[in-house]
PAKEMAR-433879 format. One record per residue: x, y, z of N, C-alpha, C in turn; residue in one letter. Coordinates in steps of 0.2 Angstrom, whole numbers, plus 5000, padded with zeros to 4 digits. Each point is the difference from the previous one (the first is absolute). Layout:
# residues N
XYZXYZXYZA;...
# end
This chain:
# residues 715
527346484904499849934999499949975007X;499449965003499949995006500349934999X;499849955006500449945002499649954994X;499450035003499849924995500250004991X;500050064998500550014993500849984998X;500150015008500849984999500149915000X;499649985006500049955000499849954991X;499650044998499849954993500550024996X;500250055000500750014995500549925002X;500349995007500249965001499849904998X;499350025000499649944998500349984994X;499850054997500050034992500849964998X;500450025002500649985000500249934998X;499850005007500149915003499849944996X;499350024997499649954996500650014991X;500150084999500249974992500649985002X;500549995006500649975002499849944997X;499749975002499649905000499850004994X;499850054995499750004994500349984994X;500049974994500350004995499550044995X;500150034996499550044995500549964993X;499449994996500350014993500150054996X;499750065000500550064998499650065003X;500550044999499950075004500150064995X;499350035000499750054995500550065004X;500350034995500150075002499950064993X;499750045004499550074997499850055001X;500050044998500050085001499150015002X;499950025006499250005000499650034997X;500450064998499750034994499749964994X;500349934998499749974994499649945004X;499550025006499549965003499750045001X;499750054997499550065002499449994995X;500150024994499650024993499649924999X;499450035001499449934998500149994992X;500349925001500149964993500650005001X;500350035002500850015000500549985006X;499749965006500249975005500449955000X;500750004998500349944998500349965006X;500450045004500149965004499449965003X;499550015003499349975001499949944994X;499950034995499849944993500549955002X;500750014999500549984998499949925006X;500150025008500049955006499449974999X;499349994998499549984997500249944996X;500250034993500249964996500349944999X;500650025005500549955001499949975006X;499550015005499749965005499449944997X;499750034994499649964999500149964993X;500649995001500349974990499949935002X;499649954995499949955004500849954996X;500349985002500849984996499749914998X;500350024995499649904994500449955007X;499549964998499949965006500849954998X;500049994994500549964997500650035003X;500250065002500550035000500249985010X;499450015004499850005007500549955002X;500550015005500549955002500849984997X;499750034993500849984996500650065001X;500649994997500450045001500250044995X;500250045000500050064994500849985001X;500150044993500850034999500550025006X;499550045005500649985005500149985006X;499549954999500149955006499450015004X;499650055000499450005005499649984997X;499449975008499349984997499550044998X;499749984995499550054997499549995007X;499750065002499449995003499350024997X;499449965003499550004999499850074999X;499950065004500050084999500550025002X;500150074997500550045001499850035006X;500149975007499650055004500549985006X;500150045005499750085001500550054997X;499750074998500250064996500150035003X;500750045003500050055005499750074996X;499750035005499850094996499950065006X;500550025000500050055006499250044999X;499850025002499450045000500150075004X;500550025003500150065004500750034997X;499550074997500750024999500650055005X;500449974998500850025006500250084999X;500050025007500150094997500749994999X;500250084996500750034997500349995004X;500350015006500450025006500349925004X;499649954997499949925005500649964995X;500249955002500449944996499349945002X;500449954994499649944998499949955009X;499150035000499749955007500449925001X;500149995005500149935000499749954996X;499250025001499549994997500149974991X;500450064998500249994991500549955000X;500650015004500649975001499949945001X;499549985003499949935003499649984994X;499550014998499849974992500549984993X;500450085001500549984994500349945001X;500449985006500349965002499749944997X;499449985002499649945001499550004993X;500150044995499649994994500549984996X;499949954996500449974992499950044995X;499750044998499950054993500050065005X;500250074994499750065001499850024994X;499450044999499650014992500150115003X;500349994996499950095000499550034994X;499650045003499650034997500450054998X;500050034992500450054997499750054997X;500150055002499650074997500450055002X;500150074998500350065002500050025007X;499449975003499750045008500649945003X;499849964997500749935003500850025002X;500150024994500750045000500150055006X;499350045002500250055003499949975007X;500049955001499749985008500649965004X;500250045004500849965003499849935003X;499349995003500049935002500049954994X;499650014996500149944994500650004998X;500550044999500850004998500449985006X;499750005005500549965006499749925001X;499349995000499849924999500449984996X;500150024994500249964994500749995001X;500350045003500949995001500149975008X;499550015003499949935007500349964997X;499450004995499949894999500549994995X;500350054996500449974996500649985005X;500450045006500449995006499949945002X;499449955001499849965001500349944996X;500250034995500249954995499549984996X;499650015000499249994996500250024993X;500450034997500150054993499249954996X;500649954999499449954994499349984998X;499850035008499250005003499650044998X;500350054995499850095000499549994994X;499550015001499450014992499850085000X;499850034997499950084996499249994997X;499650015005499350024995500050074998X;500050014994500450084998498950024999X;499850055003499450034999499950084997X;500250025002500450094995500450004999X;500450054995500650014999500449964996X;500750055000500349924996500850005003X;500149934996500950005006500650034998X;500149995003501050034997500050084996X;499550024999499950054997500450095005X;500149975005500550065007500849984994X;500249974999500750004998500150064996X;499950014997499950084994499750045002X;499950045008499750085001499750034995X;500550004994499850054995499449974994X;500049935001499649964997499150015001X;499750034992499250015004499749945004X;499750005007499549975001500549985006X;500550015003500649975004499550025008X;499650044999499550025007499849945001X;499949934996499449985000500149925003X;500950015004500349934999499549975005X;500149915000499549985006500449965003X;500649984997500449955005500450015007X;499950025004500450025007500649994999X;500550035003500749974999500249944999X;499949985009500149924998499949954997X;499350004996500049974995500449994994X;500450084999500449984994500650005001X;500349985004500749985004500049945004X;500749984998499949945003500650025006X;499949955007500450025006500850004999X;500150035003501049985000500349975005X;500649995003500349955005499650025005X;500250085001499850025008499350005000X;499649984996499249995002499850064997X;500250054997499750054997499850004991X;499650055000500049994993500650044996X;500249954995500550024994499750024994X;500450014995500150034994499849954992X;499949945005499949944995499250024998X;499849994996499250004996499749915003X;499450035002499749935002499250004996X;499949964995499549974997499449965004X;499650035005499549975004499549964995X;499849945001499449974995499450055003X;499850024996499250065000499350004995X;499550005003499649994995499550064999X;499850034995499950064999499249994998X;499850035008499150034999499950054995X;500450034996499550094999499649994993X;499950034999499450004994500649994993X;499750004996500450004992500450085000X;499650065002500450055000500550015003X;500249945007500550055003499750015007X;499250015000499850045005499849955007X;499750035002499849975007499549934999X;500049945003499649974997499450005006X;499549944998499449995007500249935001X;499649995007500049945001499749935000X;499250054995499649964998499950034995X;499849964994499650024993499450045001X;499749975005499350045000500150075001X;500750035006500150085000500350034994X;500349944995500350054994499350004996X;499649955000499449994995499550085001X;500150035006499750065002500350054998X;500650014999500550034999499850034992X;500049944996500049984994499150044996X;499649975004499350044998500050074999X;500450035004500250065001500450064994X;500349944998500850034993499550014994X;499449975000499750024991500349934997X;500149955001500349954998499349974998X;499849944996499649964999499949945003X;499449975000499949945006500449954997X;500249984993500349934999500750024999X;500250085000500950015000500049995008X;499450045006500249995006500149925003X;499849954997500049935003500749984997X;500150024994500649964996500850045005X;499750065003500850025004499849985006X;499549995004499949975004500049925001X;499949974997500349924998500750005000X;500450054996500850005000500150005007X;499950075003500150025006500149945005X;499349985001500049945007500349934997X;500349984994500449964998500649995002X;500250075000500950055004499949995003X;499550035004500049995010500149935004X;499549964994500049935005500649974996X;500450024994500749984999500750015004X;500150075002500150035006500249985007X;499349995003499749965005500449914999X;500049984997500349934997500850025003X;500550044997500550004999500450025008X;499450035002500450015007499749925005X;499449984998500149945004500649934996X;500150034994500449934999500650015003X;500450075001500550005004499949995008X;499550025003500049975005500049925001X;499649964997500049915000500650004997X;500150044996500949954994499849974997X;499450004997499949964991500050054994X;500149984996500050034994499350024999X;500050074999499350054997499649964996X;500449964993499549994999499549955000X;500549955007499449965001499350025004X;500350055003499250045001499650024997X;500350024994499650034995499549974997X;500549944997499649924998499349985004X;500250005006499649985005499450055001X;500250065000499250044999499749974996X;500450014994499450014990499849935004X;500249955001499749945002499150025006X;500450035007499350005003499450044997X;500550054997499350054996499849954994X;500349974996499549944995499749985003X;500049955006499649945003499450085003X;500350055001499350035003499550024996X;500250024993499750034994499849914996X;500249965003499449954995499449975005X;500350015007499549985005499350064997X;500350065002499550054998499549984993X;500449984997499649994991499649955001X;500249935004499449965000499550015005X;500150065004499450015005499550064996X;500450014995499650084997499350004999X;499849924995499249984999499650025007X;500149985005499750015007500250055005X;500650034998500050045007500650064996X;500050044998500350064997500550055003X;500349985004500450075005500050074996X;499550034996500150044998500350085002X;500150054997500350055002499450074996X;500150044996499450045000500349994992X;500549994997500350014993499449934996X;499849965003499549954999499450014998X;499750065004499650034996499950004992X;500650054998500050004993500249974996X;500349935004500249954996499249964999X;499649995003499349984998499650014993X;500150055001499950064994500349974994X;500849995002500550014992499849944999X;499949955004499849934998499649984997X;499450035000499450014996500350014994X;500250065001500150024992500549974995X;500649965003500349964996499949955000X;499349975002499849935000499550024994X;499750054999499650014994500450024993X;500550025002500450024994500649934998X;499949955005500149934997499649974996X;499249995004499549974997499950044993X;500050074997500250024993500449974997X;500649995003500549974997500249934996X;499449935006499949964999499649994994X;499250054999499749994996500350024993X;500650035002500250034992500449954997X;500249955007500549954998499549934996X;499550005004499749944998499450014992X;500150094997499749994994500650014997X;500650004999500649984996500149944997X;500149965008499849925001499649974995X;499450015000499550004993500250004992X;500150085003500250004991500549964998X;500549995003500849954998499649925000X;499750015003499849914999499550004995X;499650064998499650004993500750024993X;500450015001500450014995500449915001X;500149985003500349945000499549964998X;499349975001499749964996499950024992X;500050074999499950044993500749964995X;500750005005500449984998500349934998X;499549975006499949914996499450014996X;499650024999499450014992500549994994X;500650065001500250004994500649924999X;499949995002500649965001500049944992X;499350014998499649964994500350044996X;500250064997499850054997500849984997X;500450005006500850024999500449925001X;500249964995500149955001500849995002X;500150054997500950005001500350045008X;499550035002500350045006499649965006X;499649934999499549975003500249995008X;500649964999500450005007500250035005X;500250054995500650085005499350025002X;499450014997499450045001499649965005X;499949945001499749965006500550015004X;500650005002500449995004499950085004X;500050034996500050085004499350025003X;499449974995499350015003500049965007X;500149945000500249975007500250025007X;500550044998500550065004499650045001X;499650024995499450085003499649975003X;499849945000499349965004500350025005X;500649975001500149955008500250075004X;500450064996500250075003499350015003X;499350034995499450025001499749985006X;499949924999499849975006500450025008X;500750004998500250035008499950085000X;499950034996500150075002498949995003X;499649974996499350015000500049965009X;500449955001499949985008500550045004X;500450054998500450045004499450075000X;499750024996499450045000499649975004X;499649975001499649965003500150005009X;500750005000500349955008500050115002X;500350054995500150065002499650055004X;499349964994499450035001499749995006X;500049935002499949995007500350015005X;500750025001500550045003499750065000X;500050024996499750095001499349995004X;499449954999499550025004500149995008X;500349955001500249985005500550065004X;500550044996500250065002499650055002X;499450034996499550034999499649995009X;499949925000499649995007500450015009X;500949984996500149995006500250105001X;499950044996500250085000499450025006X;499449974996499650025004499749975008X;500149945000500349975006500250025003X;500750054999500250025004500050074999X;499550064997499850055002499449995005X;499849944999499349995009500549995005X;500549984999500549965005500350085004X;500250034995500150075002499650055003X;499350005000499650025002499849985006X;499849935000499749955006500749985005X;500449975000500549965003500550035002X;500250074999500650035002500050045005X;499449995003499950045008500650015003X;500149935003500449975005500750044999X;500349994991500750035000500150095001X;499350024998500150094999499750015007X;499749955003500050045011500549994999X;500749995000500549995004500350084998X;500050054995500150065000499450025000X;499650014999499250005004500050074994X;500149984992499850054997499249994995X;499450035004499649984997499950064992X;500350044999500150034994500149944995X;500749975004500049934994499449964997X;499849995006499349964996499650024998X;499950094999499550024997500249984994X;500750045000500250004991499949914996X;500149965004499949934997499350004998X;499750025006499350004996499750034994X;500550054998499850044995500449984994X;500549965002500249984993499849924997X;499649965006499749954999499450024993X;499750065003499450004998500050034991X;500850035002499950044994500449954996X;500449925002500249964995499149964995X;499850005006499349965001499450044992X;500150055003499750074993500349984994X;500650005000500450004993500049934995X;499849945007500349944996499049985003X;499849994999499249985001499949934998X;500149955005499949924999499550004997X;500049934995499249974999500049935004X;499650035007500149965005499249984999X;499749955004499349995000499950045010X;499350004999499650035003500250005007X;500149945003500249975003500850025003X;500449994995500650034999500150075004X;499450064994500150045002499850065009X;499449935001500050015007500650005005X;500649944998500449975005500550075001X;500050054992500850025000499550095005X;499249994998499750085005500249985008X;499849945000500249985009500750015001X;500349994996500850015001500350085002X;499550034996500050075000499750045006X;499649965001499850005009500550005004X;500349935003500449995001500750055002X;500250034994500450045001499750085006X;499550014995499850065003499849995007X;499649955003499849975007501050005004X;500449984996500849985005500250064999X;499850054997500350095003499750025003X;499450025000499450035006500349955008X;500149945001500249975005500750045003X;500550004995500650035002500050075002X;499450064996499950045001499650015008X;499749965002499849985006499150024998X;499750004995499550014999499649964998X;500049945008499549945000499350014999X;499950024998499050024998500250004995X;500150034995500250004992500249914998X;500450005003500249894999499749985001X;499450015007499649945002499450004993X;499850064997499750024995500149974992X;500750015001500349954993500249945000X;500249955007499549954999499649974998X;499550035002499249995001499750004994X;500450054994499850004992500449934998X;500750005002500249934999499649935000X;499750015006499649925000499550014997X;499550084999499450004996500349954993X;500550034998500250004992500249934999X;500349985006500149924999499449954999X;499350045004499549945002499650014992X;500250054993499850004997500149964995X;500449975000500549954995499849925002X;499649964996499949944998500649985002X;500549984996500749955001499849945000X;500049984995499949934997500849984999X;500250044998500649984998500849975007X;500249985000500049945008500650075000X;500750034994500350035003500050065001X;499450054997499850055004499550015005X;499749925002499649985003500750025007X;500549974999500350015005500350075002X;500250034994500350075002499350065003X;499449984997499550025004500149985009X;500049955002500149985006500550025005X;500350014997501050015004499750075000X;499850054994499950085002499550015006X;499649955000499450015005500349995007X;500449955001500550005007500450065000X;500150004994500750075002499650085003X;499450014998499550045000499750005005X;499949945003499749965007500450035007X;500749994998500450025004500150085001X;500150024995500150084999499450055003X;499549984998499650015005499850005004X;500349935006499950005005500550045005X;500649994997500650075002499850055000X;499750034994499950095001499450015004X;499649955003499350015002500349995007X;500549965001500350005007500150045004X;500350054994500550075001499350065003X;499649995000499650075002499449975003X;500049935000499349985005500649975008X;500250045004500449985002499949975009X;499450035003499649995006499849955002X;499849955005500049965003499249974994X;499650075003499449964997500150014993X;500350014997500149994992500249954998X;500449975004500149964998499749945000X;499549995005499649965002499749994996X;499450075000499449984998500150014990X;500650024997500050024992500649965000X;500550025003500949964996499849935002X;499849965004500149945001499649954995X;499250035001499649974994500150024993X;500350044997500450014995500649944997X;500750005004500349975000500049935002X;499349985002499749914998499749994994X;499750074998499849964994500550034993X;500350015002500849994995500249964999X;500249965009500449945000499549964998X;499349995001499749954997500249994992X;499950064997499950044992500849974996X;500549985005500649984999500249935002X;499749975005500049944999499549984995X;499750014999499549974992500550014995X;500550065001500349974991500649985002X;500449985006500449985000499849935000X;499349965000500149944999499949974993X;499950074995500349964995500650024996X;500250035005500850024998500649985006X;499949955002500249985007500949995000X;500250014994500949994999500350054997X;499450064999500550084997500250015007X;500650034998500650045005499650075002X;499750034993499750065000499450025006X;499749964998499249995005500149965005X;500549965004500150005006500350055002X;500450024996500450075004499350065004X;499750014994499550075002499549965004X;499649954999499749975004500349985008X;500449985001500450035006500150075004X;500050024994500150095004499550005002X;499450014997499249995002500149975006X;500049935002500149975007500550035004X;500350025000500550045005499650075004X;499750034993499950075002499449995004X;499649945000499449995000500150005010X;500849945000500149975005500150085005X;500350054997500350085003499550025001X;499349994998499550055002499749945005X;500049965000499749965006500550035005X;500550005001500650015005499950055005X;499850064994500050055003499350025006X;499649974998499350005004500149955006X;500349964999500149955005499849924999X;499849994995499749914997500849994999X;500249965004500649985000499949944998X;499649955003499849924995499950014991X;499650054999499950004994500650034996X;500350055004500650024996500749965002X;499949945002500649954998499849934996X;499350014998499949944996500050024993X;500150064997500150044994500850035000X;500249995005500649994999500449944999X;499749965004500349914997499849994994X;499450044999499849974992500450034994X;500150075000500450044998500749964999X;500249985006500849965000500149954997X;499449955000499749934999500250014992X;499550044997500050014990500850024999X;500250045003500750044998500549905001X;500149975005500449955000499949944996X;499149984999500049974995500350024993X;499950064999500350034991500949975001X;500150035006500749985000500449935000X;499549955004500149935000500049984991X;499350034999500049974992500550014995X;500250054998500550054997499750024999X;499550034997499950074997499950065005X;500550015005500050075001500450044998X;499950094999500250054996500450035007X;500350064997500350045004499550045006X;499550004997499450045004499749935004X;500149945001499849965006500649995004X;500550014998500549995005500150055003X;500150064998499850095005499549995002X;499449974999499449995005500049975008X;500549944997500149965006500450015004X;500350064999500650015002499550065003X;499850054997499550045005499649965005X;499449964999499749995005500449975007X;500649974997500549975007500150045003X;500250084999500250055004499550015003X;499150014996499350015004500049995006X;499949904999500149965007500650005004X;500550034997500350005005500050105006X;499850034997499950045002499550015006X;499549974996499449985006500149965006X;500449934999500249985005500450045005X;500650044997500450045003499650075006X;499550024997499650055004499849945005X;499649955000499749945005500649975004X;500450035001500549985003500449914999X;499749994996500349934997500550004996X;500850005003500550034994500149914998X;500049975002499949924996499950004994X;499350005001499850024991500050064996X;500150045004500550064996500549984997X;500549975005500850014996499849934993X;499549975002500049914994499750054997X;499550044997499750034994500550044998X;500550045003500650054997500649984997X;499949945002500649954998499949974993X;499549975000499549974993500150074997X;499950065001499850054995500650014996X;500650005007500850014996500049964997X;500049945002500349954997499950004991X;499550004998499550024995500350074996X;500150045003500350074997500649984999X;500449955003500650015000500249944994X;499749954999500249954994499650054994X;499550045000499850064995500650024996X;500350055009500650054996500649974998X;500149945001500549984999500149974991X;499349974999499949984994499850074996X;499950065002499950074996500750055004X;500650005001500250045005499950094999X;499750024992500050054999499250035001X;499749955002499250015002499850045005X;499950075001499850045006499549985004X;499549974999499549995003500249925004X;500349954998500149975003500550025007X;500550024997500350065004499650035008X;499750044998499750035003499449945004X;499949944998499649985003500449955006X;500549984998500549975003500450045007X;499950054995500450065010499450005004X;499150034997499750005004499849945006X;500049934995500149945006500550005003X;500750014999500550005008500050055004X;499850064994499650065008499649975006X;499649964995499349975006500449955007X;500549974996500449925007500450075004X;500350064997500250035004499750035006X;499350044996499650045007499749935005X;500149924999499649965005500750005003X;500750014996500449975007500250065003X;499850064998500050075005499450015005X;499549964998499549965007500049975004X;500549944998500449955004500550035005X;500350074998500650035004500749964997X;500049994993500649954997500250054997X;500550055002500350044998500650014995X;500249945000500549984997499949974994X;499449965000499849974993499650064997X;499550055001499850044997500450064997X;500849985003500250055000500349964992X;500149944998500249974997499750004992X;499150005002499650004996499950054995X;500050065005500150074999500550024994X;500549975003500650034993499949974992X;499649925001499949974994499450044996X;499650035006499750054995500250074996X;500450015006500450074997500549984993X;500249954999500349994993499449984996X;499549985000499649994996499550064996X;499950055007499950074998500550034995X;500549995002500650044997500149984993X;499749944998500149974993499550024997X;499550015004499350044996500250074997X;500450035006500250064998500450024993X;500649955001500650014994499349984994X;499649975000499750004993499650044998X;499850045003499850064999500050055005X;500650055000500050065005499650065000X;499649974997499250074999499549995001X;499849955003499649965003499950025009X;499650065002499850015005499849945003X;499649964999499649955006500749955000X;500449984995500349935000500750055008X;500250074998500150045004500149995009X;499250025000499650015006500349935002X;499849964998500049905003500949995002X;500350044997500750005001500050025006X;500050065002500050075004499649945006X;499549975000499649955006500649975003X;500149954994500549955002500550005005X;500250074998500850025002499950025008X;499050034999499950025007500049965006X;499749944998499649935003500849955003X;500450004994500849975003500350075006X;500050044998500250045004499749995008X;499450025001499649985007500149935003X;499949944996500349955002500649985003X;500550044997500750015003500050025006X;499750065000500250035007499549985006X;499649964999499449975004500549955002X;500549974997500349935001500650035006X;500349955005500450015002500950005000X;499749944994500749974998500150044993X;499850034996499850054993500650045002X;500350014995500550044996499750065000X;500050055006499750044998500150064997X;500750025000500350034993499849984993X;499749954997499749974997499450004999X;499950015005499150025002499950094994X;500350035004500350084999500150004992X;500649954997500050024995499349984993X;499649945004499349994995499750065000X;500050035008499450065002500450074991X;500650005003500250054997499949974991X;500049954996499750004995499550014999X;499249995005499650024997499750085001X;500650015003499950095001500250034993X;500549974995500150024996499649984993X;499649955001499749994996499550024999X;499650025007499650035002499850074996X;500750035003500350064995499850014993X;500249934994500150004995499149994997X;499649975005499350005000499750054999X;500250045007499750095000500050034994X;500749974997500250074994499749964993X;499949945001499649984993499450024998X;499649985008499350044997500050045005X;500450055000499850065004499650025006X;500349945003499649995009499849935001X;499850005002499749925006499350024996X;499549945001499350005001499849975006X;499150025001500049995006499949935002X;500249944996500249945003500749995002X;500550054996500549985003500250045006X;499750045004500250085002500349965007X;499749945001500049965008500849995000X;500449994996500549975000500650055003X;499950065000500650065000500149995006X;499450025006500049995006500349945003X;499849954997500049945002500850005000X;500450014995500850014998500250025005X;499750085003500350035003500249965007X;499349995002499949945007500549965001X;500349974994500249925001500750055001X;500450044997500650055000499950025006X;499750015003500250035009500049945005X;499749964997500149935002500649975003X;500350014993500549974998500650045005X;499950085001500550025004499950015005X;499449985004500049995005500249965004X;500049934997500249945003500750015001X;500450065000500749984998500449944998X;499749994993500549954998500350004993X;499950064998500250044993500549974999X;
# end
């Protein structure tokens, strides 16, 4: 061990002497190795990022302490201590200084003498009461009876099942630790995300609706689980957690519902739901018509019933009185047919609405795992719902839905990178729109909104391959004027759709990026204020949509970029700031929203790199960490998500560098960012099986900032 090593051990020291931690993970490394099955990692995540009900924030629990806002910071040793060593100061000074200890319980636990001495430290400590048992293999108490089957398999270390005696040792008394039990229904080992048992599960011969129905159990445990050991940490009763989840997951699942008409967060299972919607929207409307000629016949037996009413003088009363009854039933059952039948067409319309919606609109969500197999399959079951159920649409009509079908095939060719095939498929798009009369004012407008959308998509995939200076001069520029002209004509007579200012905007942006690039920098900032101009009037007026507010929030970061390269960090940091600002009332009014998310880190990323131009090391170093929790949130919502990944892996880089660039930075703290994104970085590698080559820059770069770091002697 050289000087400057020893030296940071003692840093190391010093700092958790002065630290208080809210609990201290102890773990057999063994049960942080196996992908999916990382618990101590999951486990510090988790409870660093539990956001605790604001209601609770400040008050006092049962015993006497304040609830805090997060449960943070989490101690978690990361180095494991050889055979031969006692517990580092390092440990000792954690235990001391943490309120909780969460043991991680498995057979390899049992077998690991440092986790059975943590555990009887801190019980020494006097902490007994503090003790939680996340039990993940194995089972307990089952060592009492050697002869007993399965008695290999105990997970509780000693000291967990003993309670201490006078002299500080462990005694003969039985100790009941409160524990919550990760393992699966069998017994067995659990995962740490549904999505790993979901693969697990494809695998078993199982069927896709028994697979979801064990997997909906599954992650209902975990995140019940996960609950019990935070309720013991705070000191409220579990179930108010409970309550309080089913609460935030309601208010997310009705938020979702009322966005559903316009903006679908689908998944690939929505495919076939397109399909099944069709089909029991038609075997309602069978239903209705069977109802409404029932309807009929009861109300021709009830008049037939007053006919005779002359007939039968003695029964004249009882018999008008009952025919009445049949009227007035007939009548509701003949207006509940009628109300049915028109619920089924309109199921019928909105099935197929959202088979185009599934074919045209869901780009955005399936790049984020970038399966384009998915969207073939969409388009295959689009087309073959579309076969099966054949609208009597008019002419018109049936143009809209071949354009839509364009549409799709033109938005995979582009993901596939096969911008000549898209520049191609639009260009049938606009042929087949300029084919259609449209008298009618509201296909008259769905003609027009395609023709912007078509406008755009176009001008992107044409951008993608005419990419040279003189290309763009003498073809992309004169091209993308007369789009924008082509778009300003029909946004003046649609001048309040959210829709057509959104893409008619794009149009102006992209327009404004190819002037940029050549060098018309007048030109390309007066297609930018114009750009900006549309987006903040929809916004002043109230009708803007999700997609004007992402816009404006993109072009902020444009101009601030721009100015950023022109060495004007003034208008840099006021467009960066605008852009957060904006993302951040977004996320706060969506907090489960990844994009807003994501748009939100990328803004305080941008106030960070102006104040690491500045040489304000200390504020960017600030900046920096705000993003790295926001990365991290992106992560916990999907852990198989390479890009949301990578954007982590930056984050952790970008706070790292900044620390150790600072004078006054914590650079032990510097050390331990660098060392999470090495380990992320890791878990990148193994997901998709190497780096690509945009991300290749990064390793090096890691490396660089790691010799950095030991050089300066300040480990």
């Amino acid at each position: 061990m050289n000087a400057n090593a020893s030296q940071l051990d003692e840093d190391q020291v010093t700092r958790v002497l002065k630290r208080e931690y809210w609990c201290f993970i102890s773990y057999r490394h063994a049960n942080n190795k196996e992908p999916g099955r990382q618990w101590a990692t999951w486990l510090h995540q988790a409870l660093e990022t539990y956001e605790v009900p604001a209601d609770l924030v400040g008050t006092r629990n049962d015993r006497g302490d304040i609830i805090p806002e997060r449960i943070f910071p989490v101690f978690r040793d990361e180095e494991e201590l050889p055979a031969d060593s006692e517990l580092s100061r390092l440990i000792e000074s954690a235990l001391q200084r943490s309120r909780f200890l969460v043991a991680i319980c498995s057979p390899q636990s049992v077998k690991s003498r440092w986790v059975a001495e943590e555990i009887l430290r801190f019980k020494q400590l006097g902490k007994e009461k503090y003790l939680l048992a996340a039990i993940v293999e194995g089972n307990p108490n089952v060592s009492d009876d050697p002869e007993r089957p399965g008695s290999h398999s105990e997970c509780f270390p000693l000291p967990i099942r003993y309670h201490l005696g006078g002299d500080g040792q462990l005694s003969s008394e039985r100790a009941e630790p409160t524990a919550a039990d990760f393992r699966l229904p069998d017994g067995n080992q659990g995962w740490t995300s549904p999505t790993a048992y979901r693969e697990v599960l494809e695998n078993s011969g199982l069927s896709r609706s028994k697979i979801s129905v064990v997997v909906s159990q599954f992650a209902a445990n975990q995140n019940l689980m996960l609950l019990k050991i935070i309720a013991g940490v705070l000191g409220v009763p579990l179930g108010y957690l409970t309550e309080r989840d089913k609460a935030y997951k309601l208010e997310i699942v009705k938020a979702r519902a009322l966005a559903l008409r316009r903006w679908v967060v689908a998944l690939s299972v929505l495919a076939f739901a397109a399909v099944a919607s069709g089909t029991y929207a038609l075997i309602n409307q069978r239903e209705a018509e069977n109802q409404r000629a029932r309807a009929e016949k009861q109300t021709s037996l009830a008049i037939q019933a007053a006919q005779q009413e002359t007939e039968q003088r003695k029964l004249a009363e009882a018999q008008k009185s009952q025919a009445e009854k049949q009227t007035i039933i007939a009548n509701d059952q003949r207006e509940i047919a009628v109300h049915e039948e028109g619920i089924a067409r309109n199921a019928r319309r909105e099935a197929e609405d959202l088979a185009v919606y599934m074919q045209t609109m869901l780009e955005n969500e399936l790049a984020k795992v970038n399966d384009l197999s998915l969207k073939k399959k969409i388009q295959e079951k689009v087309l073959e719902y579309q076969r099966n159920n054949p609208a009597k649409d008019s002419e018109q009509d049936k143009i809209l839905r071949e354009v839509d079908l364009l549409f799709g095939r033109a938005v995979v060719a582009q993901d596939q990178g096969d911008d000549q095939l898209a520049t191609k498929l639009y260009g049938s798009i606009t042929t087949r729109l300029q084919d259609g009369a449209w008298n009618d004012k509201d296909l008259s407008y769905k003609a027009n909104f395609r023709s912007v959308r078509a406008a755009l998509g176009a001008l992107q995939s044409i951008s993608a391959v005419l990419t040279s200076d003189e290309q763009i001069k003498t073809i992309m520029i004169p091209l993308a004027e007369k789009l924008s002209s082509d778009s300003e004509k029909i946004l003046s007579q649609w001048p309040a759709d959210p829709d057509i200012i959104y893409h008619s905007s794009m149009i102006f942006v992209l327009f404004s990026k190819l002037n940029y690039e050549v060098g018309y920098f007048d030109k390309s900032n007066q297609l930018m204020t114009k750009a900006i101009y549309l987006l903040d009037k929809s916004v002043t007026n109230g009708n803007a949509n999700r997609s004007v507010f992402m816009a404006l929030i993109n072009c902020g970061v444009i101009v601030g970029d721009r100015a950023f390269r022109d060495n004007r960090l003034d208008v840099a940091i006021q467009q960066y700031k605008s852009s957060r600002d904006r993302a951040k009332s977004l996320s706060e009014d969506q907090p489960d929203n990844e994009d807003y998310k994501r748009n939100l880190a990328l803004s305080i990323e941008r106030i960070g790199e102006v104040a690491v131009k500045r040489k304000n090391y200390v504020e960017s170093s600030k900046l920096f960490r705000e993003v790295v929790d926001l990365q991290r949130q992106r992560v916990l919502m999907d852990t198989s998500n390479v890009t949301w990944l990578f954007d982590y892996v930056y984050a952790l880089y970008n706070c790292s560098k900044s620390m150790q660039q600072s004078n006054v930075a914590d650079q032990a703290l510097a050390f331990h960012y660098l060392e999470n994104a090495e380990t992320a970085l890791s878990d990148l590698r193994r997901l998709q099986r190497g780096l690509d080559d945009k991300q290749q820059w990064i390793e090096p770069a890691m490396k660089d900032l790691r010799a950095a770091l030991l050089n300066s002697g300040k480990k």
